[in-house]
C-alpha positions in Angstrom: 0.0 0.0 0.0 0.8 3.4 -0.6 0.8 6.4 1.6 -2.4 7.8 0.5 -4.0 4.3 0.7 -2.9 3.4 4.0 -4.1 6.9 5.6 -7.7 6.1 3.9 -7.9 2.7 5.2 -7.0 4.1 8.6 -9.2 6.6 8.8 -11.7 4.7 8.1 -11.8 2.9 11.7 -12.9 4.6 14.7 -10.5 5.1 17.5 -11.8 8.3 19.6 -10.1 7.8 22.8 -12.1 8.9 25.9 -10.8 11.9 29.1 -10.6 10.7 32.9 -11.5 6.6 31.8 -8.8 5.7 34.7 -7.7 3.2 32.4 -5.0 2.7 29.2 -6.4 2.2 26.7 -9.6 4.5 27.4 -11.8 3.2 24.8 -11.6 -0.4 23.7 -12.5 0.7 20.0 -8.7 1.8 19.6 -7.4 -2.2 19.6 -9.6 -2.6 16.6 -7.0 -0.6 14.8 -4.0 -2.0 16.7 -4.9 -5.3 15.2 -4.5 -4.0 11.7 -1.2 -2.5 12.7 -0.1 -5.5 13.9 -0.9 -7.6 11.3 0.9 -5.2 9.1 4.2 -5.5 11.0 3.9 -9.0 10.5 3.2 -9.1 6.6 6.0 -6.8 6.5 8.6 -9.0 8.7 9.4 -7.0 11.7 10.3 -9.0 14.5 9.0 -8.1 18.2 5.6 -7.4 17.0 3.0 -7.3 19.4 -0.1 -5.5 20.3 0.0 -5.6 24.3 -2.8 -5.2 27.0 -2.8 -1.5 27.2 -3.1 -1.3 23.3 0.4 -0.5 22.2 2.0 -1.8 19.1 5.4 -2.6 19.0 8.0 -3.8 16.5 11.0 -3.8 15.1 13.3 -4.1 11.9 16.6 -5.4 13.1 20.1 -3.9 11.2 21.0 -5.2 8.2 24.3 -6.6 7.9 27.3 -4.0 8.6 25.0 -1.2 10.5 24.9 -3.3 13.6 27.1 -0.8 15.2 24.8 1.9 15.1 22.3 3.6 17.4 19.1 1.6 17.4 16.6 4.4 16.4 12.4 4.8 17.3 9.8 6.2 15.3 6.4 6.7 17.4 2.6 7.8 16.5 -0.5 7.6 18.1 -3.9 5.7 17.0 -5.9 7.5 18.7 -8.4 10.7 17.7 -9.0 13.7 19.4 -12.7 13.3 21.7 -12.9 16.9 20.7 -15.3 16.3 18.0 -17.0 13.2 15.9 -14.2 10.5 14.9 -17.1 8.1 13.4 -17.9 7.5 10.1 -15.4 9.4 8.6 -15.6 10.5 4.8 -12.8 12.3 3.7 -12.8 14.5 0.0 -10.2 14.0 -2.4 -9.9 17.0 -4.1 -6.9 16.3 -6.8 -4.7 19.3 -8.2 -6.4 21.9 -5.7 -6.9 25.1 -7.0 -6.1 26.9 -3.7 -9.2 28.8 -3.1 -12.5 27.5 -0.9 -13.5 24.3 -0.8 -16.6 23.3 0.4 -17.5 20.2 3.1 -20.3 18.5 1.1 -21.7 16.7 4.7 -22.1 20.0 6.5 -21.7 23.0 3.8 -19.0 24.2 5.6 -16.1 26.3 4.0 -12.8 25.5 4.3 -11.0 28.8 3.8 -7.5 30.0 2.8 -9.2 33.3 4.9 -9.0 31.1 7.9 -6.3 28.6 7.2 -3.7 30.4 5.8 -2.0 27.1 5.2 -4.0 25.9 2.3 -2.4 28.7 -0.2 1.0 26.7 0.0 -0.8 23.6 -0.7 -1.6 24.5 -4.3 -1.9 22.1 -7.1 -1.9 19.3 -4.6 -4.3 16.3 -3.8 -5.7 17.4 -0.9 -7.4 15.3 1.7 -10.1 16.8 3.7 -13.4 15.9 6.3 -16.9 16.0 4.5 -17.6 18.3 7.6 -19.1 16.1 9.6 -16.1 14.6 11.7 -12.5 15.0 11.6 -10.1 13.4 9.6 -7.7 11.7 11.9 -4.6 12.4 10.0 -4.0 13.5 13.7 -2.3 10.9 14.0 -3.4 8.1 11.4 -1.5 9.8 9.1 2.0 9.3 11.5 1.3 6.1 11.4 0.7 5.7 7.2 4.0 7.8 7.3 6.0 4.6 9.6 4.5 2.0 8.1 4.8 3.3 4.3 8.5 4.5 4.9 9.1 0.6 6.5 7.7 -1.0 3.0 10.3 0.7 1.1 13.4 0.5 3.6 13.0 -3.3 2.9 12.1 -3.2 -1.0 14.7 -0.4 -2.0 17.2 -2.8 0.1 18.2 0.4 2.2 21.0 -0.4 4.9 20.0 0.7 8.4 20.2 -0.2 12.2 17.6 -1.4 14.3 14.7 0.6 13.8 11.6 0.3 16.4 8.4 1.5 15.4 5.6 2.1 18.3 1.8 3.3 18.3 0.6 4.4 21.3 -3.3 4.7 22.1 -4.5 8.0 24.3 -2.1 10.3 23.1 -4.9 13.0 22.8 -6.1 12.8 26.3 -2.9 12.8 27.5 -2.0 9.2 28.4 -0.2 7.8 25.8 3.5 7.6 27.4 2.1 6.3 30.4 2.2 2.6 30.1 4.9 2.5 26.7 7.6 -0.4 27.2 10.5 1.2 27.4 12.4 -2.6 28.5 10.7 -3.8 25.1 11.5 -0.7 23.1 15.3 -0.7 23.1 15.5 2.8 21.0 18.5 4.8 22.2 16.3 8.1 20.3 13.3 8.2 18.4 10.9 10.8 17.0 7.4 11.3 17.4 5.3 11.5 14.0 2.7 14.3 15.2 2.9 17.6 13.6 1.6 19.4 10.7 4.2 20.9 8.2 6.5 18.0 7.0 9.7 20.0 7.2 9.3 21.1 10.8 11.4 19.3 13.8 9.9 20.2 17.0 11.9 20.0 20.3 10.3 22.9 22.7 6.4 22.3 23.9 5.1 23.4 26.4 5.7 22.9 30.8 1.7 21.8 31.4 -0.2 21.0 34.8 -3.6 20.9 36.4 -5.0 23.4 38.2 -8.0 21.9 40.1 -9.9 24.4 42.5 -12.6 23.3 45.2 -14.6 25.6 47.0 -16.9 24.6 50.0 -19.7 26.5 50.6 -22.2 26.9 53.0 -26.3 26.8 52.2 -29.0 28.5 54.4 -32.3 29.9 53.2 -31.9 32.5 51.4 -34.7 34.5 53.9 -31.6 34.2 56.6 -28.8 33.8 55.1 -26.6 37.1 55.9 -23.4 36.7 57.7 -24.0 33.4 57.0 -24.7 31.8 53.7 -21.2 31.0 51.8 -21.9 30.3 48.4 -19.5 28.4 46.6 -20.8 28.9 43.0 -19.9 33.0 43.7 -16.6 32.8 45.0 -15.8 30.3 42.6 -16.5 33.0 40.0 -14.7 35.6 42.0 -12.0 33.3 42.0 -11.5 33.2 38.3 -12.0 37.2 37.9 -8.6 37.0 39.5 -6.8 35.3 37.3 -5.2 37.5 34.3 -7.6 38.3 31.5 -5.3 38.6 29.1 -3.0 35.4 29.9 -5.3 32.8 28.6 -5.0 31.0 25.0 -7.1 33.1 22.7 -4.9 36.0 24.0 -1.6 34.7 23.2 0.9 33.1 21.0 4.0 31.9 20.4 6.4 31.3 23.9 3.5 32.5 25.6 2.0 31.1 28.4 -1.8 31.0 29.5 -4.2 29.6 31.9 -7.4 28.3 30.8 -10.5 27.3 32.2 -11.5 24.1 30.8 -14.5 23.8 33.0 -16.4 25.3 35.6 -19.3 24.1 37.9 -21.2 24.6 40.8 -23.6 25.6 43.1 -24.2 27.2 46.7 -22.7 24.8 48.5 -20.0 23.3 46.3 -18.1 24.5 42.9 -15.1 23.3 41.2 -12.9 25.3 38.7 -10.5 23.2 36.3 -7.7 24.7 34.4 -4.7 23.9 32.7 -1.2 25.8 33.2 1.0 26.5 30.2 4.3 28.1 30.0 7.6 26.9 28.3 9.9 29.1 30.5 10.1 26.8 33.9 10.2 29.7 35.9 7.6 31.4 34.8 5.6 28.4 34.6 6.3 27.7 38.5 4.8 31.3 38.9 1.9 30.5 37.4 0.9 27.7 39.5 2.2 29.9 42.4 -0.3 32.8 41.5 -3.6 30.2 41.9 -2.2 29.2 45.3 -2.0 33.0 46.4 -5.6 33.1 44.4 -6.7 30.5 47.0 -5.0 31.7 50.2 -6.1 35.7 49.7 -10.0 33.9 49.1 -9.5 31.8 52.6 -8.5 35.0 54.0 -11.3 36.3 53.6 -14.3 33.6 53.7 -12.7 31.6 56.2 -9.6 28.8 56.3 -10.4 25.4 53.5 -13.2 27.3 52.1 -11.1 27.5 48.8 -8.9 24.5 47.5 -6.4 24.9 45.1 -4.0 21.4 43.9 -1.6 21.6 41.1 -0.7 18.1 39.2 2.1 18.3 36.4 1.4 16.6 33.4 4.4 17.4 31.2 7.6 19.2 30.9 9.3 20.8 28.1 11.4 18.2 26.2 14.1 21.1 25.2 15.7 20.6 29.0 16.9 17.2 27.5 17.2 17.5 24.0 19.8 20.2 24.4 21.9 17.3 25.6 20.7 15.4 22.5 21.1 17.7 20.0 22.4 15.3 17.5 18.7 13.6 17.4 17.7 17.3 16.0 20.5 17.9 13.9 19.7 14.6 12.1 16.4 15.3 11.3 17.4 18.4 9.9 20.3 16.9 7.8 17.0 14.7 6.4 15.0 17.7 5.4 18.0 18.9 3.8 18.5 15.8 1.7 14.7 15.9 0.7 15.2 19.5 -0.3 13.8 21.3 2.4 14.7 24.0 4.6 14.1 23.2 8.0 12.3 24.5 10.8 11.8 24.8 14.4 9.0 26.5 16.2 8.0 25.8 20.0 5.2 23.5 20.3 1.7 25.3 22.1 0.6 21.9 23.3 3.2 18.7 24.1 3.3 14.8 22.5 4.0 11.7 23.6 7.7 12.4 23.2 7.5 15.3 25.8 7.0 12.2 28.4 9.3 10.0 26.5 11.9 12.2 26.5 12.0 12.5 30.4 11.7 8.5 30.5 15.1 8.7 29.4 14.4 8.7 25.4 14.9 11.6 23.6 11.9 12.1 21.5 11.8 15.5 19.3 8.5 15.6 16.8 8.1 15.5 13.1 5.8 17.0 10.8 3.2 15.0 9.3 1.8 17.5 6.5 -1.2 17.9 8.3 -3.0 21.3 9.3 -6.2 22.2 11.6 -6.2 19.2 13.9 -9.2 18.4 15.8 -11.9 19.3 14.0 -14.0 19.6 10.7 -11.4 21.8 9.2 -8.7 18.9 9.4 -6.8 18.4 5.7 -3.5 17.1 4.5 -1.8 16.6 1.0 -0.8 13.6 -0.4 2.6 15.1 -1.5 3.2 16.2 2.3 2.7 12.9 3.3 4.8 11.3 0.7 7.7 14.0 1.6 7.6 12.9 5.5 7.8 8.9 4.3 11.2 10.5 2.4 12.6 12.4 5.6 12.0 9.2 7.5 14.0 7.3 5.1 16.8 9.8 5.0 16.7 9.5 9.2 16.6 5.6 9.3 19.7 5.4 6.6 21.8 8.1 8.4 21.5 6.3 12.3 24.0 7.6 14.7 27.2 5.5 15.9 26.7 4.1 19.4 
């Protein structure tokens, strides 16, 4: 199969992973794919192939002969689709030689825009993929995967020396669980890259430092007839709470290196509320400030409406990788090299969100991330080109054949 098959035949099973299951993998639709993956592997030859109980895939194409001296290498992606919107029945549009200018969604009549996607002027007199309207695509990150596998097929038919090279596909990347049960005592990658981004000549090593801001407040109910000097209610301070917190530092106020908090959710009533929000920054110091400025939120409220009224906890879910791949920089500088050889100037912009290889890389495998050719993840708008695609199965090529010495 080609690139452009494999991608279609992918996107055409449902794996929407599921926040706060408790459990890896969080939906149980996502092994339907992994069983397709892993029958690939194995109609391909890979040895170590297995899909295990949490729903990763694993396996590997040992060195050929001579490059058994070199750095085993890892390339990773993730089966799983954003719960952000519909992932079910997808129908994607092949428009061929696109014209650059609107395209419509034929399920929904929406327009896909070069207006709102600036992208889709570059992608001129390209096939271009896109959603009917009605779901997303999934080349977020079906379309990593198509990338591996494709780039695995030719490895072994173009005859292409190389060292070991590990491929794993990791369920629950998009709700934020899918480095938590990877095998790294199966996966003996010394480096890898993640196959997650959207332009193909892009090599990401800076996301974001991210945690959980979770905020309780206890109130106290009376009737309302008598309830002066007495009546806390939770639901109020809970939204006095959040008029503290900077206006202007939350996401559709910034860009860039900039950091944010954002309220993901926000619910109550008089005698109980909870805020939720998540913490982004990729300065570490700044980021630390951040989570320090809630906890002075909380303690100023319990000042004044009493001690364990207000609740604030902080959980981290993910640092920035760059604090180890600047002592890695040859798994950058390699990619690049690739891009090069492909005929593509690369480039590196810091990541406002994190991957898999964020977590990876502080597991002790460095783990910068690759572009996929994809644009407008997690949603209606989602598109890709086939050329992208087929340029990102070359870069991986140019990676696998140019392993680093051990």
């Amino acid at each position: 199969m080609n690139v452009k098959e494999r991608l279609l035949n992918y996107v055409s099973v449902h794996t929407t992973s599921q926040e706060d299951a408790g459990v890896v993998p969080s939906t149980q639709r996502q092994f339907d794919l992994a069983r397709i993956l892993e029958k690939e592997l194995k109609d391909l030859n890979l040895e170590k192939v297995k899909v295990d109980e949490h729903c990763y895939v694993y396996g590997l194409l040992p060195a050929t002969k001579g490059m058994e001296n070199k750095k085993p290498i890892g390339f990773i992606a993730h089966m799983d689709t954003s719960p952000d919107f519909s992932g079910e029945n997808v129908k994607p549009q092949i428009i061929e030689n696109y014209d650059g200018g609107d395209v419509t969604l034929k399920g929904s009549g929406d327009i896909l825009s070069p207006k709102n996607f600036p992208d889709l002027a570059t992608l001129k007199g390209r096939t271009l993929i896109t959603t009917d309207g009605t779901t997303l695509l999934g080349a977020d990150d079906k379309a990593g995967i198509a990338e591996i596998f494709t780039a695995l097929e030719e490895i072994i038919n173009e005859n292409i020396p190389h060292g070991d090279i590990w491929v794993g596909i990791t369920p629950d990347e998009e709700v934020g669980m899918g480095a938590s049960e990877f095998d790294l005592d199966y996966f003996k990658a010394d480096y890898a890259y993640t196959l997650d981004g959207d332009y193909e000549g892009e090599v990401a090593y800076e996301n974001f430092n991210a945690s959980t801001g979770i905020i309780t407040v206890h109130g106290v109910s009376v009737h309302p007839g008598s309830a002066k000097n007495i009546m806390k209610n939770a639901a109020s301070i809970a939204c006095e709470f959040h008029s503290m917190v900077p206006k202007f530092e939350a996401p559709e106020h910034t860009e860039g290196r900039e950091g944010f908090y954002h309220l993901l959710e926000m619910k109550g009533e008089t005698t109980e509320a909870s805020l939720v929000y998540i913490i982004r920054d990729h300065d570490a110091t700044k980021f630390a400030q951040k989570a320090e400025y809630l906890q002075s939120i909380g303690k100023l409220l319990n000042e004044k409406y009493g001690e364990g009224v207000v609740e604030v906890k902080i959980k981290e879910s993910y640092r920035n990788m760059l604090e180890v791949i600047e002592k890695n920089e040859f798994v950058v500088e390699l990619a690049r090299q690739a891009m090069r050889n492909v005929g593509l100037d690369p480039i590196s912009t810091p990541v406002r969100g994190g991957t898999d290889g964020a977590m990876l890389s502080f597991k002790g495998l460095p783990c910068p991330n690759l572009g996929t050719g994809g644009y407008a993840f997690h949603g209606q708008f989602e598109h890709i080109t086939v050329e992208g695609m087929e340029t990102a199965v070359k870069i991986i090529k140019e990676i696998a054949k140019n392993p680093a010495d051990k």
